[in-house]
C-alpha positions, 0 to 999 in steps of 0.5 A, spaced: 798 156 791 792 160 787 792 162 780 786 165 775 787 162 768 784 164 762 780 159 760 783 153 756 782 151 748 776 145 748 779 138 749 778 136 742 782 141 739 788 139 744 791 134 738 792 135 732 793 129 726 796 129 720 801 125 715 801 119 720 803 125 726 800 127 732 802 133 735 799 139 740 796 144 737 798 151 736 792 154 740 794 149 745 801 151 745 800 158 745 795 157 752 800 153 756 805 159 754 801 163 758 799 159 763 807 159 765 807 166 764 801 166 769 805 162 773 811 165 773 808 172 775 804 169 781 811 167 783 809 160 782 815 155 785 815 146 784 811 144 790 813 136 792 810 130 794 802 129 794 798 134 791 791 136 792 788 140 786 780 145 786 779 147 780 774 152 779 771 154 772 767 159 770 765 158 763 763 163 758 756 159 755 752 154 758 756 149 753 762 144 755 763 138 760 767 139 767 772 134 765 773 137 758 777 143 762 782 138 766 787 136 760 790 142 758 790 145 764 793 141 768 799 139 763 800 147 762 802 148 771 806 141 770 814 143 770 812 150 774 807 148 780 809 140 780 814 136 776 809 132 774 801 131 774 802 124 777 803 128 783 795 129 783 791 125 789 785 129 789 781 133 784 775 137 787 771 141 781 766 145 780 762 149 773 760 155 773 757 160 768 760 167 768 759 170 760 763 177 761 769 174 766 770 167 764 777 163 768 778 156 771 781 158 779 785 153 781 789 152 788 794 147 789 796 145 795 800 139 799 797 133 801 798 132 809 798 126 812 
């Protein structure tokens, strides 16, 4: 399955605290509702077993660590391309600069033994 999605509110801004709470920010929300609209119009459907994750960022300033676009990305495809993130046995990565089209491309595909 390959999916181009847009790219994801900073890690920091994934949790909000207040009064004693933590809770998923509104901007974090309002991405993992596109992701699922995303997934769903790219028919995606809950793959099983051992995952294998590419993802591919292209980000929109030479700003930002790799590993900072993975949380929220992955929790948005959880319950639509695999039932939980846990799934994940492999993680390629890469970061590159694109200013006018910035997405992270992700493949998922079945681990085969």
């Amino acid at each position: 399955m390959k999916l181009t999605l847009p790219i994801p509110v900073s890690a920091n801004r994934y949790w909000r605290h207040a009064q004693g709470r933590t809770y998923i920010s509104a901007e974090a929300k309002a991405y993992k509702a596109e992701v699922v609209w995303i997934a769903k119009a790219s028919g995606a459907q809950l793959m099983d077993g051992d995952l294998s994750l590419t993802m591919i960022v292209y980000r929109p300033a030479k700003r930002g660590d790799l590993d900072n676009f993975f949380k929220l990305t992955l929790d948005s495809l959880q319950g639509i391309v695999y039932s939980n993130d846990s799934q994940i046995v492999r993680i390629l990565a890469e970061r590159h600069d694109d200013k006018y089209n910035p997405r992270v491309e992700v493949e998922i595909s079945q681990v085969l033994c």
